[in-house]
C-alpha positions as CSV (number, residue, x, y, z in Angstrom):
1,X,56.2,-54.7,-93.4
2,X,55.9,-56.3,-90.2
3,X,58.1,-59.3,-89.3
4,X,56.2,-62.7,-89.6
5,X,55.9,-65.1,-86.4
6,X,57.9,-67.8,-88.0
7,X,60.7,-65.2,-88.2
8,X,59.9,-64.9,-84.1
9,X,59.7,-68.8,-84.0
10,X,63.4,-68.8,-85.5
11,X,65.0,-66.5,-82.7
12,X,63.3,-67.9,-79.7
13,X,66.0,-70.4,-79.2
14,X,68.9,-67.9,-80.2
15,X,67.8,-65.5,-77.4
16,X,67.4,-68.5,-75.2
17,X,70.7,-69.4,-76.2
18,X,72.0,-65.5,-74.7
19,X,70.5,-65.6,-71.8
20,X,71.6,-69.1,-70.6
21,X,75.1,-67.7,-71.6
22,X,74.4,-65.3,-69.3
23,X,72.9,-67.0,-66.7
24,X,76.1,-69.7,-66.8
25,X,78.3,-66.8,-66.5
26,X,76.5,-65.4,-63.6
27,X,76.7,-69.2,-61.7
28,X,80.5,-69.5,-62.6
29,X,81.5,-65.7,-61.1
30,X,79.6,-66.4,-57.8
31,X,81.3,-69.7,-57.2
32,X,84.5,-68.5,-57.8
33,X,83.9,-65.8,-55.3
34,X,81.9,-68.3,-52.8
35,X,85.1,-70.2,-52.8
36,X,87.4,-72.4,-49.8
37,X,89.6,-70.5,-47.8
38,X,92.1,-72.4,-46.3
39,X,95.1,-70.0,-44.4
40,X,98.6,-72.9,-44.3
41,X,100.6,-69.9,-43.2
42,X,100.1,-67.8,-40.2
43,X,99.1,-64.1,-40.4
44,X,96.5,-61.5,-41.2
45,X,92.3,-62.0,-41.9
46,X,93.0,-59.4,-44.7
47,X,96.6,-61.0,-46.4
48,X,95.8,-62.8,-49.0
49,X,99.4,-64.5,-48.4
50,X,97.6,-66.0,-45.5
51,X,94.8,-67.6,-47.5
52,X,97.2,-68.9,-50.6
53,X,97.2,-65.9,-52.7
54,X,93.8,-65.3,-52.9
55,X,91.3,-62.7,-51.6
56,X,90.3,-62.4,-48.2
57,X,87.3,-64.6,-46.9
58,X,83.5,-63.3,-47.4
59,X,80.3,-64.4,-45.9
60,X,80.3,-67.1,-48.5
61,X,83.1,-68.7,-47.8
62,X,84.1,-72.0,-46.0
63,X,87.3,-70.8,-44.0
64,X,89.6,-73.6,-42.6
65,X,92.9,-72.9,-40.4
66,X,95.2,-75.5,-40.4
67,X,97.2,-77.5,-37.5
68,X,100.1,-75.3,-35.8
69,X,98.7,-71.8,-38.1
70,X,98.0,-68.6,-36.0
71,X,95.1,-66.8,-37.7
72,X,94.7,-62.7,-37.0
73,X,91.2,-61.1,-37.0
74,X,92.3,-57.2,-38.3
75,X,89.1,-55.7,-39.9
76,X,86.7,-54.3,-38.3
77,X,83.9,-56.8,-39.7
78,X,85.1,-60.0,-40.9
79,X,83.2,-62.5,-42.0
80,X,82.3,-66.4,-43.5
81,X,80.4,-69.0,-44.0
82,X,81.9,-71.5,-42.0
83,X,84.7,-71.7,-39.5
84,X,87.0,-74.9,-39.3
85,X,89.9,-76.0,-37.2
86,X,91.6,-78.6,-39.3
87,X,92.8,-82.1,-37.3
88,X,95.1,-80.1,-34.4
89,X,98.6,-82.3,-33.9
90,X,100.3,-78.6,-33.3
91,X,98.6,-75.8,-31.4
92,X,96.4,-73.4,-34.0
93,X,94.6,-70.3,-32.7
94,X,92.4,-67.8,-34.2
95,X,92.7,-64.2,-32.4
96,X,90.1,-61.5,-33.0
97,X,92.3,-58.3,-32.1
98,X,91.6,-54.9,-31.1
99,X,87.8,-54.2,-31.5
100,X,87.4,-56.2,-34.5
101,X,84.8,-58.5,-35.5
102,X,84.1,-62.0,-36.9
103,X,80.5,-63.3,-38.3
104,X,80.6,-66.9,-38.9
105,X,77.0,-67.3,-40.8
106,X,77.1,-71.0,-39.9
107,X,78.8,-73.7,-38.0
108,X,82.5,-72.8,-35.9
109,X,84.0,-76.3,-35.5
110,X,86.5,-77.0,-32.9
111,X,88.5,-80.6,-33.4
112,X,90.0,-82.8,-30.7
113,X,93.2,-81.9,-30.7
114,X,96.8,-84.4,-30.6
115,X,97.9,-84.6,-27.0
116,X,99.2,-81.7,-25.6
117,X,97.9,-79.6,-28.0
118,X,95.2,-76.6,-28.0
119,X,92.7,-74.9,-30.4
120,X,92.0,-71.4,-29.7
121,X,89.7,-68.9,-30.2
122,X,91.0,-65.8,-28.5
123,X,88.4,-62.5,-28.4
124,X,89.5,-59.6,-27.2
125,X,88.0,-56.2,-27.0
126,X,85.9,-57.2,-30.5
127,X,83.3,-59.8,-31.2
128,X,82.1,-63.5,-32.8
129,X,79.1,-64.1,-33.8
130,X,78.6,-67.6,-34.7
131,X,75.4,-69.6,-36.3
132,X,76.3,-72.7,-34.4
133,X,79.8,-74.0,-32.4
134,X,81.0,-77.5,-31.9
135,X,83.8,-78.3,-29.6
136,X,85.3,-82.0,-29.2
137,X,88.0,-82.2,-26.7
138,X,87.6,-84.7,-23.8
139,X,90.7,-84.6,-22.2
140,X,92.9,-81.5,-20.3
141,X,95.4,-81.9,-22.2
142,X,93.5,-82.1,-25.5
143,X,91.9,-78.2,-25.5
144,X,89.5,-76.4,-27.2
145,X,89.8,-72.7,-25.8
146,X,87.5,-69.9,-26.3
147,X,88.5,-67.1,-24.0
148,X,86.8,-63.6,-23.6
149,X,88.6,-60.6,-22.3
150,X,86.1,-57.6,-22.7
151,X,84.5,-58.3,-25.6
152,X,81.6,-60.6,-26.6
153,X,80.7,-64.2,-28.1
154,X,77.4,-65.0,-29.5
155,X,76.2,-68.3,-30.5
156,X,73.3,-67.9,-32.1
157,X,72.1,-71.5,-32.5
158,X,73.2,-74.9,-31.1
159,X,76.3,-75.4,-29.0
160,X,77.5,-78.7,-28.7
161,X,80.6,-79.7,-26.6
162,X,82.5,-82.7,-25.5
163,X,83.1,-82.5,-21.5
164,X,86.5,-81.5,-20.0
165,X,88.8,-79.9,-22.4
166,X,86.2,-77.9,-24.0
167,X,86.7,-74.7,-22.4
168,X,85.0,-71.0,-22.0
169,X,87.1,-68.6,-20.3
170,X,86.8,-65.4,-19.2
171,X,89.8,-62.9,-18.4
172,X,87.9,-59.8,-18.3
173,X,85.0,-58.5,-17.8
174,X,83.3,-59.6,-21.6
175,X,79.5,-61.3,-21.9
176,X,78.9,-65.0,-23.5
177,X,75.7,-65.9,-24.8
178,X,74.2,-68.9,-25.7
179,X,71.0,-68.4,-27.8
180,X,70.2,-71.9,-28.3
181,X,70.4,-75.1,-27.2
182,X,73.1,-76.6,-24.9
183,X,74.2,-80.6,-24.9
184,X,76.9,-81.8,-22.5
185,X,78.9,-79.4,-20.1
186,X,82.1,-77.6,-20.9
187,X,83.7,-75.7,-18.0
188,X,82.8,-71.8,-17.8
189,X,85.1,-70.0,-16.2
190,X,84.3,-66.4,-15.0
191,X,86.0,-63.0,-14.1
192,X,84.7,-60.6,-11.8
193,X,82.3,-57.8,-14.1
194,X,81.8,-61.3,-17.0
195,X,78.4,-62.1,-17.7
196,X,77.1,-65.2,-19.2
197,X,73.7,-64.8,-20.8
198,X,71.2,-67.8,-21.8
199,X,68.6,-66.4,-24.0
200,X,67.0,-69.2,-25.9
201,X,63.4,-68.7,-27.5
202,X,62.4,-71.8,-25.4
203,X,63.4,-74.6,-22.3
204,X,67.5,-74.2,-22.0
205,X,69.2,-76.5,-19.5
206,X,71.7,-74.3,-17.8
207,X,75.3,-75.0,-16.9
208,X,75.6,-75.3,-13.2
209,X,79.0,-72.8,-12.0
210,X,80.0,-70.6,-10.2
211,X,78.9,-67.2,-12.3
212,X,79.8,-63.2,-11.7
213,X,76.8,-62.1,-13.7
214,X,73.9,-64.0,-14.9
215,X,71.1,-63.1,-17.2
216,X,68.7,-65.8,-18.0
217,X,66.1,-64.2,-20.8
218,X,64.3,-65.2,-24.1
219,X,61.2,-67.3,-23.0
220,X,60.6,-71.0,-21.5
221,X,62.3,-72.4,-18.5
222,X,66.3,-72.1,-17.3
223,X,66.9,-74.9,-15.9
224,X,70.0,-76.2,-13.4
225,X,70.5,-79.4,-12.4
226,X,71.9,-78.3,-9.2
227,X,73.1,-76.1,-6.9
228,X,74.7,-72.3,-9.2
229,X,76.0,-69.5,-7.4
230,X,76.2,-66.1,-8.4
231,X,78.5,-63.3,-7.1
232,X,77.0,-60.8,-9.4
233,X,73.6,-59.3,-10.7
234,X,71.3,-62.4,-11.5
235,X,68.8,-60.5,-13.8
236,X,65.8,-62.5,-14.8
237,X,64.3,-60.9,-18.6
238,X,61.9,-61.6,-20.9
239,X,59.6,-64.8,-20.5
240,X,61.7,-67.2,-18.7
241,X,61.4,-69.0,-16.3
242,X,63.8,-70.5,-13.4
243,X,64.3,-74.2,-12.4
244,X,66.3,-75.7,-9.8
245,X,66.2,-79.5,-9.6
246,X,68.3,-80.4,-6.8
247,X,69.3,-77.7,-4.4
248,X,69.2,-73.9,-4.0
249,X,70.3,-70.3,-6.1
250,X,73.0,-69.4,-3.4
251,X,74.6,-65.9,-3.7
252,X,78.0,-64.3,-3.1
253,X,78.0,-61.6,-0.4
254,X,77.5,-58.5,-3.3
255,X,75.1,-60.3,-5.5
256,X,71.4,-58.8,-6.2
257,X,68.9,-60.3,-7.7
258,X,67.2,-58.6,-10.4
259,X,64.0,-58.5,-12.3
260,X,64.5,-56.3,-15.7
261,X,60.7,-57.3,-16.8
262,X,57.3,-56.7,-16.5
263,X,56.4,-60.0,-16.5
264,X,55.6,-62.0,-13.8
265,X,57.9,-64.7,-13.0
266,X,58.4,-68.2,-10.9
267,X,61.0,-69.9,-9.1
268,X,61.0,-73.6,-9.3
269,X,62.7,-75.3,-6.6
270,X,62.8,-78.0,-4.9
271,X,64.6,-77.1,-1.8
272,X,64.0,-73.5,-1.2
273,X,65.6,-70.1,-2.3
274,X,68.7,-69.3,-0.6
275,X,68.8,-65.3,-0.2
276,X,69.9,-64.2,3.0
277,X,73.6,-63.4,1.6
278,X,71.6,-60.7,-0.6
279,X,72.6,-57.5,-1.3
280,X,69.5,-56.4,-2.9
281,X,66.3,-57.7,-4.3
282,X,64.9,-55.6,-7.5
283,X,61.6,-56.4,-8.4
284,X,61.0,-54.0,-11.7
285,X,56.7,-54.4,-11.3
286,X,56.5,-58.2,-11.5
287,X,54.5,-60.8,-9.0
288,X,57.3,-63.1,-8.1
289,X,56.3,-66.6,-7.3
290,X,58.2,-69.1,-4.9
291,X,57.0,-73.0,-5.4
């Protein structure tokens, strides 16, 4: 005898019941495991004595390091959601060591730190890869530090920085690039072999230094609002395009200046194009245009 539908009827909102059990279950184990990570002791990425007893941070999770703590990438891939510096009164530094690696998903935010004090993030032969940085010092003696020996930093979306204090520094030969937009102008400061790379999918404005390597790349114009120099390879990719406002590319006397695309390409300046200190001009089959 088959079971009537009132019988059905009757354990519809029994199994309904179940499955939000379930499904409550479900919500509570991911949030504990997308959790806060706060490290108030200084040590290792993969201690949990560093984090408060608890796990090492995942790509869910919020990560803050706290004034005066030193902070030691030593996995090979670390990752979070977020990185935060909390309010600096006492030096804190984060150090990727070795060839390690950090993924920040999201946003890497640097505070303006007490007088006299710094917040560091020091990469070495490894990686960061970060969704979007903001650094706030103003002053030189209120830092926020991220130097590159010869590995890499990536910032895959916005970077937004206060003016002096907020500092990119190379000690090696290692490769910065921005992939998105740029507002103010921290100070870059390169090492002979370092190259800084602005690859935006659109218009980027360009901070004006002096540069070993360049690579300006992704699509849209590069723009400087003065006078750059390069010492290096200046290697123009992709779509972009160059603009010069005020002034003229000048070059050290080893620099070449390099087109790595098959797509024709335009200098916009006002003043001219400075390239008798030249070493060499390659032109990979592309119509170069001077206006």
């Amino acid at each position: 005898m088959k079971p009537s539908a009132n019988k059905y009827a009757k354990l519809k909102p029994t199994l309904l019941f179940i499955v939000g059990i379930f499904v409550l279950l479900f919500l509570t184990v991911s949030n504990a495991n997308a959790a806060a990570r706060t490290a108030s002791v200084s040590g290792n990425w993969d201690a949990p004595a560093t984090w408060g007893g608890q796990a090492m941070p995942t790509s869910a999770d919020a990560v803050t390091i706290n004034s005066g703590i030193t902070v030691t990438v030593n996995v090979a891939s670390a990752a979070c959601n977020t990185l935060t510096f909390a309010a600096t009164t006492s030096s804190n530094l984060l150090t990727i060591s070795g060839t390690n690696s950090l993924a920040v998903t999201g946003l890497v935010f640097m505070p303006r730190p007490s007088n006299g004090a710094t917040c560091t993030i020091a990469v070495g032969q490894g990686s960061l890869t970060a969704g979007s940085l903001t650094m706030s010092a103003t002053t030189t003696t209120r830092n926020n530090i991220i130097s590159i020996s010869t590995g890499s930093v990536t910032i895959n979306g916005a970077t937004a920085t206060g003016t002096t204090g907020c500092q990119f520094n190379f000690t090696d030969a290692g490769t910065l690039d921005f992939k998105g937009t740029i507002t103010t102008s921290p100070t870059i400061t390169t090492f002979a072999g370092s190259t800084v790379i602005y690859s935006r999918a659109g218009v980027q404005t360009v901070k004006v230094t002096t540069y070993s390597n360049l690579t300006l790349s992704g699509s849209g114009a590069k723009t400087f609002a003065t006078t750059p120099t390069v010492n290096g390879v200046l290697s123009l990719e992709g779509t972009a395009t160059v603009v010069v406002t005020t002034g003229v590319v000048t070059y050290g006397a080893n620099a070449t200046l390099q087109y790595n695309t098959t797509t024709g390409r335009t200098f916009h300046l006002k003043n001219g194009l400075l390239l008798s200190q030249l070493q060499e001009v390659l032109l990979l089959e592309v119509l170069v245009q001077l206006q």
